[in-house]
C-alpha positions in Angstrom: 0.0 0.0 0.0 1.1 3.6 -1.0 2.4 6.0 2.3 0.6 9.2 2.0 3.6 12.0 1.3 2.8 13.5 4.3 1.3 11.3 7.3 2.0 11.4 11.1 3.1 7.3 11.8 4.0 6.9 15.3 3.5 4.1 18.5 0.5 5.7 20.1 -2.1 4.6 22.8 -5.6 5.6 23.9 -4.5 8.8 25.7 -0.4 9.0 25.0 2.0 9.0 22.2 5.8 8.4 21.9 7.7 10.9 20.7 12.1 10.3 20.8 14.9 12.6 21.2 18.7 11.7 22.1 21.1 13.3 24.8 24.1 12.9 26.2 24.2 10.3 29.0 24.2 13.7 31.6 21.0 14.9 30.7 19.1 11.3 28.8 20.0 9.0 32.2 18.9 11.8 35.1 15.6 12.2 32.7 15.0 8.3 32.4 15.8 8.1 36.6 14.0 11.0 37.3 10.7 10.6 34.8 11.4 14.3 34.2 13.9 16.2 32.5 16.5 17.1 34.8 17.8 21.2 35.7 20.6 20.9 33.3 18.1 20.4 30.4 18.1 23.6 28.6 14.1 24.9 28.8 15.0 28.2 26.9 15.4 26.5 23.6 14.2 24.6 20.8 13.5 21.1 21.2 12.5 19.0 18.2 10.9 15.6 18.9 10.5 12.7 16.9 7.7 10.1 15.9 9.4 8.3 14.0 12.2 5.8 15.7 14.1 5.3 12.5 14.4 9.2 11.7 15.5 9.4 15.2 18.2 6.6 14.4 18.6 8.7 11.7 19.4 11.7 13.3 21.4 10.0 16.4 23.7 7.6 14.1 22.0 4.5 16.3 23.1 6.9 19.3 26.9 7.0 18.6 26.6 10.2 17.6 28.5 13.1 20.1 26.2 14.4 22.7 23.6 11.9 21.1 24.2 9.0 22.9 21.3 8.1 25.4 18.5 7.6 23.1 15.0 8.7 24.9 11.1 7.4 24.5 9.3 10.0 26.0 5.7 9.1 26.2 3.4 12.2 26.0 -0.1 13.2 26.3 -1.9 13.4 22.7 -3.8 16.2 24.1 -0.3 18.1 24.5 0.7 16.8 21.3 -2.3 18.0 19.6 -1.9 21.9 21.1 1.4 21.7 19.7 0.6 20.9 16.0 -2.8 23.3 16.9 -0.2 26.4 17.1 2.4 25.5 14.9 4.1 26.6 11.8 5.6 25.2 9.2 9.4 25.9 9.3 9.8 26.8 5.9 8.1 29.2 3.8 5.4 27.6 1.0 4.1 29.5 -1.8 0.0 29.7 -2.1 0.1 28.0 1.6 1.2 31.7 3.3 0.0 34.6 1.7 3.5 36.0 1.7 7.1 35.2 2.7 6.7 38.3 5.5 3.2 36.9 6.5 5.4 33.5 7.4 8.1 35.0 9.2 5.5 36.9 11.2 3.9 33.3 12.3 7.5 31.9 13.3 8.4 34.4 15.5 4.6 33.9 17.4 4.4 30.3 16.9 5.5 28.3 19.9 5.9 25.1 17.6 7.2 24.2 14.5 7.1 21.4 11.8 9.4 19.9 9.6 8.7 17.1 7.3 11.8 15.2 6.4 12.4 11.8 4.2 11.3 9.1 6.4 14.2 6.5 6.8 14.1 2.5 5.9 16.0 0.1 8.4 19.7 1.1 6.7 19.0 4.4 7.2 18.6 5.3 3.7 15.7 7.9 2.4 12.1 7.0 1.6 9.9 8.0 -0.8 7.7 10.0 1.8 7.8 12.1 5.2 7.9 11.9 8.8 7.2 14.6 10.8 9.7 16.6 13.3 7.9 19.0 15.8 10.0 21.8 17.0 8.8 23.0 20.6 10.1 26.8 22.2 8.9 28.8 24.9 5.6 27.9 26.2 5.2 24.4 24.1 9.0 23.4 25.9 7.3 24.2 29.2 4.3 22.4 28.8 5.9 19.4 27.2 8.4 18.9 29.8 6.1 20.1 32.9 2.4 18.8 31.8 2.8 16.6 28.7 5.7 13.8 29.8 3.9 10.8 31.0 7.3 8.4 31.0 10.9 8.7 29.7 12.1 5.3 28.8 16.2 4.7 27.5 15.6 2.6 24.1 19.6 2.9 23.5 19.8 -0.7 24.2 17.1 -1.5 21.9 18.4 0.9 19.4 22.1 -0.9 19.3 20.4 -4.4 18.9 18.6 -3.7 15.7 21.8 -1.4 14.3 23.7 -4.7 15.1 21.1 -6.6 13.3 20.9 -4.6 10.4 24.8 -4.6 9.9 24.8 -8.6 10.3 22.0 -8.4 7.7 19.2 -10.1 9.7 16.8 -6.9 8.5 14.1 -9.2 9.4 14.6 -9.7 13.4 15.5 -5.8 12.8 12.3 -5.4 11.4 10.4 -7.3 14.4 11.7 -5.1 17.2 11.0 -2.0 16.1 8.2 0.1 17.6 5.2 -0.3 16.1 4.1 2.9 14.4 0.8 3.4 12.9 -0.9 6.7 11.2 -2.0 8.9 14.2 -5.3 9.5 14.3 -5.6 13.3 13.5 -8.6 15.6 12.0 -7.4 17.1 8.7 -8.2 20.9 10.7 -5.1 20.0 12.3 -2.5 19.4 9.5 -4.3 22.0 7.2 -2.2 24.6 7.7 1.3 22.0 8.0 1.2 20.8 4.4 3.5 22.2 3.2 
C-alpha cells in the first residue's frame, strides 16, 4: 500500500504518544531516573521531537553520535501533542500556503511550535519516498511538554544498538520485528491544514 507523502506514523495509545529525542548520557540518564527532564536540560530553547524511531536513528547515528548518545522514548499526552501541531508553523516558507514570505516570518516568530517534514528513513537508514514529521517545541510548548505533557521517559539505547547490530549482520528481518510499532495517528485534517506544506 502507497504512504501518503505527508502522514504522522507513530507508537500511540488511547491517551499517549511516543515521541524520541537523544542526549548525552548527563541529561538522557537523570531524565530516564528522574521521569522528568532534569535542571541541566536547557528549557530556553528549541526542542525538536520525533515520531518516527528510524528518523530518530537517523538523526542520532543509532546513538553514537556526540552528545547523542542516550536515546529517549518519551511518552506524551496526545492532548499536549495536539496543542502543539494546533499552534504551529511550518518551518519553511510555502508558496500559495502563506500569503506571503513576510506573513510567514511573522507566524514563526509567534508560533510556539514548529514542523518539519523530512524523508522518512528505511532500516539502513537510507531515504524513503515519503515524510515523517519533526515538531520543533520553544517557549511555552517546551514548558508544557516537559512540565504537563511527559507521562514516562524510557532509554531505548539498548534496543536501538540491537537492531543497528542486526541490520549490519543483515538479519533486517529480526530488525524489522523489534521496532516500535508505528501506525498513522489518528488526527482531524483541521489539524495538518495549515502543516502541508
Amino acid at each position: 500500500m502507497e504512504q501518503p507523502e505527508r502522514e504522522i506514523r507513530a507508537a500511540h495509545a488511547e491517551s499517549t504518544i511516543t515521541v524520541y529525542q537523544a542526549y548525552p548520557p548527563r541529561i538522557g540518564l537523570a531524565a530516564v531516573r528522574e521521569g522528568r527532564f532534569p535542571v541541566a536540560w536547557k528549557r530556553d530553547r528549541m526542542t525538536w521531537i520525533k515520531p518516527s524511531f528510524l528518523w530518530m536513528m537517523y538523526r542520532c547515528g543509532w546513538g553514537a553520535k556526540e552528545g547523542q548518545e542516550t536515546v529517549l522514548a518519551v511518552d506524551i499526552s496526545r492532548d499536549g501533542f495536539e496543542w502543539a501541531l494546533r499552534h504551529a508553523c511550518l518551518s519553511s516558507y510555502v508558496r500559495g500556503l502563506h500569503p506571503d514570505r513576510a506573513a510567514w516570518q511573522r507566524q514563526v516568530k509567534r508560533a510556539p511550535a514548529r514542523v518539519q517534514w523530512d524523508p522518512e528513513r528505511d532500516l539502513r537508514l537510507r531515504a524513503l519516498p515519503y515524510r515523517s514529521l519533526q515538531l520543533g517545541l520553544s517557549g511555552e510548548a517546551v514548558r508544557r511538554y516537559a512540565d504537563e505533557w511527559t507521562v514516562a521517559i524510557r532509554d531505548v539505547t539498548p534496543l536501538a544498538h540491537e537492531i543497528r547490530a542486526l541490520v549490519g549482520g543483515g538479519d533486517l528481518d529480526s530488525a524489522a520485528r523489534l521496532l516500535p510499532r508505528e501506525r498513522p495517528y489518528p488526527l482531524a485534517e483541521e489539524l495538518l491544514a495549515h502543516l502541508r506544506g
